[in-house]
N, C-alpha and C positions, 0 to 999 in steps of 0.2 A: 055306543056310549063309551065316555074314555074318561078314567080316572080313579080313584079308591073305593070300594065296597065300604061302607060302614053302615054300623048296627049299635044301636044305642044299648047299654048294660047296667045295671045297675046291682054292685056286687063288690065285694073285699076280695085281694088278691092277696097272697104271700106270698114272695118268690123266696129261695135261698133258706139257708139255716136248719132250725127244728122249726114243728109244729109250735109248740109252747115258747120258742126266742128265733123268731124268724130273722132273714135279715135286710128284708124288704118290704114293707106291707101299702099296696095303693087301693086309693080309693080309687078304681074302675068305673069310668062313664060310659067308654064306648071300645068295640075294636074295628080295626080294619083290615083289609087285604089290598095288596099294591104295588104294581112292580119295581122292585128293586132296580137300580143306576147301572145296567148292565148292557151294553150295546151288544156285545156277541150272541149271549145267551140270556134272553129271559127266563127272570125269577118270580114267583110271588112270595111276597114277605108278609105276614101276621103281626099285629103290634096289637098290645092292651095300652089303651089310653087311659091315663085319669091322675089324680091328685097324691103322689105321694107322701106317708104321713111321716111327719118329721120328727126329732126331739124336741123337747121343750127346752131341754138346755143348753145355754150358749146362742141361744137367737138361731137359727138354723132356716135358712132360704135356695130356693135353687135358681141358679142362672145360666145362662146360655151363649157361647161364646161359637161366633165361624170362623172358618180355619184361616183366613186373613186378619180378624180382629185383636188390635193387640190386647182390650182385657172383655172381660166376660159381661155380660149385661142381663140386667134385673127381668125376670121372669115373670110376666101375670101371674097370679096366685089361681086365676080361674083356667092357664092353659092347661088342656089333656100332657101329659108328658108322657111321653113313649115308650113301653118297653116291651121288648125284642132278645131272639135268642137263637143263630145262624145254625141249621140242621150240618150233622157231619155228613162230610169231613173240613166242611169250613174251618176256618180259624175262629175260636172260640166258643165251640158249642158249648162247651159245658156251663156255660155262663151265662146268664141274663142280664142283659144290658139297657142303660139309659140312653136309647139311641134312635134317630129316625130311622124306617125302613131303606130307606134309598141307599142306606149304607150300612146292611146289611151286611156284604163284602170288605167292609173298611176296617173291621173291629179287633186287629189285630193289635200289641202293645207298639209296633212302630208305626201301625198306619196312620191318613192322616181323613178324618173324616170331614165331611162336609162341616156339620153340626157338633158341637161338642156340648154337654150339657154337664152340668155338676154341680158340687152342695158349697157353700157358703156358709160357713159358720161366723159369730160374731164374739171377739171375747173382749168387751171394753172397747181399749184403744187399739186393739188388733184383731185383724181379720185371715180366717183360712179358707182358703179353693180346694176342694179335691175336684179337678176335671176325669171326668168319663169313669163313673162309679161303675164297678161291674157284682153282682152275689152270686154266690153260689153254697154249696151245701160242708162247707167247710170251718172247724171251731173260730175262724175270723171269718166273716161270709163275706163281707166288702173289700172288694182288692181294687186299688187302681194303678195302670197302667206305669204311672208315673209318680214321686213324691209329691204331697203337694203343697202349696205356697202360701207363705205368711208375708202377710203385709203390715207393717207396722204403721205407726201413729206418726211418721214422717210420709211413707208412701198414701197414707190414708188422706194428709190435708191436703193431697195434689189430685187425688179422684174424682171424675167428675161422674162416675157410674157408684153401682152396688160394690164394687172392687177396682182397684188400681190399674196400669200396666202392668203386665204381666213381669215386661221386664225389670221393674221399680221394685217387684217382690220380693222373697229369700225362698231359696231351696228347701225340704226338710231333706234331708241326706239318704235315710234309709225307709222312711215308712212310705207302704203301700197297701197297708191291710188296716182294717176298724172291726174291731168286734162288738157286737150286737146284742142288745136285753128289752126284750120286749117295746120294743120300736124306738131303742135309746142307742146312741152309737159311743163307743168310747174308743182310744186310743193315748198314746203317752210316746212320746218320744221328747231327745235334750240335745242337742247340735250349734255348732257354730253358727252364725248369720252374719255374712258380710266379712270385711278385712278391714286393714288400716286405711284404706283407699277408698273403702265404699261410705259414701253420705249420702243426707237427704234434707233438701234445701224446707226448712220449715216457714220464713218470709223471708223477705228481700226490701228492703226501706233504702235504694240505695248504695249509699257509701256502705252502712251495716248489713250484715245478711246474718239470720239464725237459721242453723242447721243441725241434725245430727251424725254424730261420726259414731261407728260400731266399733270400739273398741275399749283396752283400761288403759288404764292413767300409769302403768308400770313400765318402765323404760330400762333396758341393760346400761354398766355402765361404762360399752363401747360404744362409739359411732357405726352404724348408724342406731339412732334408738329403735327399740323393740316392743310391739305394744301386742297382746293376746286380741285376738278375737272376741266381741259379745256373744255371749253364750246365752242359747234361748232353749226353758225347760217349759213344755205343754203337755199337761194331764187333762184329759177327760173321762169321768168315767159313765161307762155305760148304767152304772146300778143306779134307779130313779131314787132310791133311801139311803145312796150315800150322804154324810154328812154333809161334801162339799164335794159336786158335780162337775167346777171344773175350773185349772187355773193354769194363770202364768207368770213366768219370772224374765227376767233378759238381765243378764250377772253382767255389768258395769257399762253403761252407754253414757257417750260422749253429747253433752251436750253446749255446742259451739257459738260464741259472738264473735262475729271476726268485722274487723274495719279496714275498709278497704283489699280486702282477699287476704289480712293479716289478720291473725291470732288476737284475742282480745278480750276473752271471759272462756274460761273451760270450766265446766259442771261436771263431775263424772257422779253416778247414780246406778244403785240398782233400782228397778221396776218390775213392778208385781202387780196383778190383779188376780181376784177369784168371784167366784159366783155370790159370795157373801160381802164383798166390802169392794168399797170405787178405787180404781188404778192410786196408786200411790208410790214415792221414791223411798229410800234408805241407801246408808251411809254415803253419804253425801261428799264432795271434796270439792273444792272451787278453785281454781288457781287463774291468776290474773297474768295477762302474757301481755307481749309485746310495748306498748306505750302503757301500759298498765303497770308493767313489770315493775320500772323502777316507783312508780307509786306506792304498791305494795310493798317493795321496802322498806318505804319511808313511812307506812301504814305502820311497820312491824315495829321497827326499831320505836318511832313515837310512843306505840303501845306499853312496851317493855319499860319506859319511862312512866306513860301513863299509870300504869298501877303501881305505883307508888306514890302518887301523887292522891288527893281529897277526889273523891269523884270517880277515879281512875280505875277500881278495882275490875267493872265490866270490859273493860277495853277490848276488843277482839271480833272475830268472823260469828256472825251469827247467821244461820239456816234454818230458814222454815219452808215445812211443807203441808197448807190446808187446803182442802176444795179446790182441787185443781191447779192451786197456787202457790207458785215457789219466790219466796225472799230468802235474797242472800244480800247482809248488809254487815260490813266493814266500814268503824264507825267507833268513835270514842269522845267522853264526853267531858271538861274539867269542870265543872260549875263555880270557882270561884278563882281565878288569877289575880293578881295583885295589879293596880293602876296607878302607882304614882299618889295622890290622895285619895284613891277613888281603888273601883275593883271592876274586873269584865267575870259574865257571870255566864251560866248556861254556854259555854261552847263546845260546839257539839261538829266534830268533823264528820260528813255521811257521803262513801262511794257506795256502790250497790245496784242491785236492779231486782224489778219485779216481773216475772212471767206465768201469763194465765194461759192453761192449755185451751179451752172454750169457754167462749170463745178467744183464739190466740189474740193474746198482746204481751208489745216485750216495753220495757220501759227503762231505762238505765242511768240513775242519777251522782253527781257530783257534785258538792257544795259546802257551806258555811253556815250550820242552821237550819231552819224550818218553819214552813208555816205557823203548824200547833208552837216550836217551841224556839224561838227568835235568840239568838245569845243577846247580852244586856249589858251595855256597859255606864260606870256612875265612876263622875270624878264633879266633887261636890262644887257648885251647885248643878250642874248639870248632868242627863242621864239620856240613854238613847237606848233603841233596840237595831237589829240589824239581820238580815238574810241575804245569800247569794249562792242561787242555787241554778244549775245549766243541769237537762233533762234532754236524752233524746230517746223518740220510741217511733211507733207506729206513723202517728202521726205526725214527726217531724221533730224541730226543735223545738225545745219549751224552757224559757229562762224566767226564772221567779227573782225580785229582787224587791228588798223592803229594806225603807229607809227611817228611821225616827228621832225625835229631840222633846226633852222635855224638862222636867226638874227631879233632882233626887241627893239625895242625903246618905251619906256611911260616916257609919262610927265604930273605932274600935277604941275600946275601953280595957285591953288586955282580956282579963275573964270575960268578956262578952261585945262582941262585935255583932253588926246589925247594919240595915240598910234597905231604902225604901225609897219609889220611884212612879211617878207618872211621865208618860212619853205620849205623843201622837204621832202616827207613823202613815207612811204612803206605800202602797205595794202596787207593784207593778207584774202581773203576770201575762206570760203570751199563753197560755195551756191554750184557754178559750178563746173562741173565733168569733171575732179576730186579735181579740185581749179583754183582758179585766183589768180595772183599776178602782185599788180599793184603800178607803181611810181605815184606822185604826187606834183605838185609844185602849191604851195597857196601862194595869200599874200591878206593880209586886212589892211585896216586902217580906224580909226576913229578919229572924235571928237565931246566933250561933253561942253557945253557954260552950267555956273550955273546951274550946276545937271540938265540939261535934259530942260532949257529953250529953248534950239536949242539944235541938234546934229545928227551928219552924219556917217553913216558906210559905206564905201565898201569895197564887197566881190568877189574874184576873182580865180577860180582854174582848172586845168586843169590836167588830167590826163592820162594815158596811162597802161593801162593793156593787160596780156596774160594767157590764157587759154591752160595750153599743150595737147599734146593730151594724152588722157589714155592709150595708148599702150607701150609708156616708161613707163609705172608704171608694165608690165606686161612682163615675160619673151621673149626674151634672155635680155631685156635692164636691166630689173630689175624682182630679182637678178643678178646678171653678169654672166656671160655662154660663151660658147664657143661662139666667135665672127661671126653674121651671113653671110653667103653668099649675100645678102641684105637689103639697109634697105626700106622696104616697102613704100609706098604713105604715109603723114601725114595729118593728118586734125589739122592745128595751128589757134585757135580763137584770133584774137586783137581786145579789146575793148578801146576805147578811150571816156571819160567823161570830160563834159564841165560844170560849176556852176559859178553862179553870183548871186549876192545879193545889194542891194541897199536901206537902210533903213533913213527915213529922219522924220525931229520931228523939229518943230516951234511953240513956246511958244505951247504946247501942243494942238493945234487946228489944224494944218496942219501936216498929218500924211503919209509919201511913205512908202511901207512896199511890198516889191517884191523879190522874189525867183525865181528864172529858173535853171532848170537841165536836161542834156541831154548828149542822152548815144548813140554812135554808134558803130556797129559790122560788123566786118571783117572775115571770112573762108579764109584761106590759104594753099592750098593743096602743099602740096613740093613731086617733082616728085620720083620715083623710084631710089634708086641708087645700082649699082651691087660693091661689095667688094670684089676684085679678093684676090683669098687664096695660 
């Protein structure tokens, strides 16, 4: 007979540490005996099988990685896992190891073993490997061989295993020990990750690519500029009634829009997560580069005028960070410009972009206006609204434009000017596939008592859109062709939108200021029809 003895067991192991904070505890299924990878000289090797028990916190898994695999792979929860402990004078006796028997002989800090096996911790949006755990009887019992690797929220959208490539990781510089509390592992270390050089391609649409760069936004003021390193600080702690079990920070990460392999949106952020609250950014910096650049000048300088002007005082960068989701929009608004007899109202300049980390989408827009809020122009008798707004994101490009005409009336009477308007409008968007086109009937009206001592707006509009379906864009409909024997099932999308507005101002102390919009959607399938020929 040829091959391993084994014996079924049923029983708790501790390897390493104290009796009362071990620093290994398996649950034991089975052991066996089996010769070790030795052609000279055989060996028999001993291993206790079974289910190592893990921490609870931090998500904690183990994976399994051979010594040609560039990253590690997810482990059944139900495999025996190995452990082993080479008699002296071997290399490492004192130590019990996560290891198969065959290598036995391998288990030294430079060897290179068949199998490598290790823990996988989860914190958020990032992930740590410690490969080839080893315990022993020492106030940190787990030491491993080698630092181990963090993988960030850039190396993690490109994995298609339990962890990344290896080489897509970050080093930890100096840790190779974890100390132990009653089956809880803890460890802290704070190190550099990566350099000016190192990124991490987070999509690619193209012309546009989003990426992360490890570095800050501080530059010396020689050539070439000088940028520090991101800095990554990870606490865990082993005590299970610690307040807070376990966190991370990464001190100022670049996050990149470039167009065409040129610079084009820079984020700089710190990032933090803990066991108590979901990954989140602070202090934030945006700076708009390359073809950007000079916009943003002309963003600033506008601005600097803008407050000073009715409307004006908001003018400026705004950053938000909720559920995953970051808006930065650069954007000022005049609501009331002079028109010859008449006045242009609600204009409203918006560059910007929105990014959802899950699922990722990036979205980046430029415009004149907006859906919910159209700028308005009246020059008596006539009045219109108007939007022009070019978007690109994930899914390509997306141009919104609305057009309108209709009747409207301005008065100014010195102490009290006022003005009111119905329009019907046509909006044209490509968002949806393959477009939407949609009517629109608006009316507004206000009034203004001694420049803005009192004054009232409402806003009112309702609209009606449709979505065709994509198959008239595709033959026989289109191009024309021989006419078909039927015309198939359709899928017709109606969307209908509803917006009001209500803005109220008394002697500048009593302030109503309310927006609502609301969009509903309709599928309309149209049944089968036969075209006798």
């Amino acid at each position: 007979m040829h091959g391993p003895a084994r014996a079924p067991i049923d029983c708790t192991v501790a390897f390493g540490g104290t009796e009362a904070k071990p620093g290994l505890v398996v649950r034991a299924s089975s052991v066996d005996v089996r010769c070790a990878d030795d052609a000279v000289t055989p060996r028999l090797a001993a291993a206790v099988r079974g289910s190592p028990l893990l921490p609870r916190n931090g998500a904690w898994s183990i994976a399994r990685r051979g010594a040609a695999d560039p990253a590690p792979s997810a482990l059944d929860p139900s495999f025996p896992v190995p452990v082993v402990r080479p008699t002296a004078p071997a290399t490492g006796s004192q130590l019990w190891h996560l290891a198969d028997p065959v290598d036995i002989l391998k288990l030294d800090d430079a060897a290179n073993p068949s199998v490598r096996y290790g823990l996988v911790q989860s914190l958020g949006t990032q992930k740590v490997f410690f490969e080839r755990p080893r315990v022993n009887n020492a106030p940190a019992p787990v030491t491993l061989p080698q630092p181990p690797k963090l993988a960030d929220m850039g190396a993690l959208l490109n994995a298609a295993g339990v962890f990344p490539g290896l080489a897509d990781s970050f080093d930890f510089k100096t840790l190779k020990e974890l100390s132990a509390s009653e089956g809880n592992l803890g460890f802290s270390e704070k190190f550099p990750i990566g350099a000016g050089e190192k990124k991490a391609l987070l999509a690619n649409l193209g012309s546009i690519q989003v990426q992360i760069e490890y570095h800050d936004e501080h530059e010396a003021n020689v050539p070439p500029p000088v940028t520090q390193p991101t800095t990554a600080t990870i606490r865990v702690n082993p005590d299970p009634n610690a307040a807070l079990r376990w966190s991370l920070f990464l001190s100022r990460v670049c996050f990149a829009v470039r167009y065409n392999n040129k610079p084009l949106i820079s984020i700089f952020a710190d990032v933090k997560a803990d066991a108590k609250t979901a990954p989140t950014v602070a202090k934030i910096n945006v700076r708009y580069e390359g073809i950007l650049g000079a916009l943003q000048s002309i963003f600033t300088n506008v601005q600097q005028v803008a407050r000073f002007l009715p409307g004006g005082q908001n003018a400026g960068l705004k950053v938000g960070f909720s559920q995953g989701h970051l808006t930065v929009r650069n954007a000022f608004a005049l609501p009331n410009l002079p028109l010859g007899t008449g006045q242009i109202t609600d204009v409203a300049v918006d560059m910007g972009f929105d990014v959802a980390l899950s699922p990722f989408d990036i979205r980046f827009v430029a415009g004149l206006g907006s859906e919910q809020n159209p700028f308005r122009w009246i020059v008596s008798p006539l009045a219109g609204t108007g939007v022009v707004q070019v978007a690109v994101g994930t899914k390509g490009l997306d141009v919104l434009v609305q057009g309108g005409l209709g009747v409207g009336l301005a008065i100014d009477l010195g102490i009290a000017s006022g003005s009111a308007s119905v329009a019907l409008a046509v909006q044209l968007n490509t968002g949806p596939d393959p477009f939407e086109i949609k009517g629109i009937l608006s009316g507004r009206a206000s009034v203004d008592v001694l420049q803005g001592l009192a004054s009232a707006t409402i806003t009112l509009a309702a609209g009606l859109g449709i979505v065709p379906p994509p198959q008239l864009f595709k033959p026989p409909f289109l191009p024309p062709s021989v006419p078909p024997h039927e015309i198939p099932e359709l899928t017709i999308t109606l969307i209908a939108s509803v917006a009001a507005g209500i803005h109220i101002s008394v002697c500048w102390v009593v302030d109503v200021d309310w927006d609502g919009y609301w969009q509903f959607r309709q599928d309309i399938t149209t049944p089968k029809i036969m075209i006798p020929v």
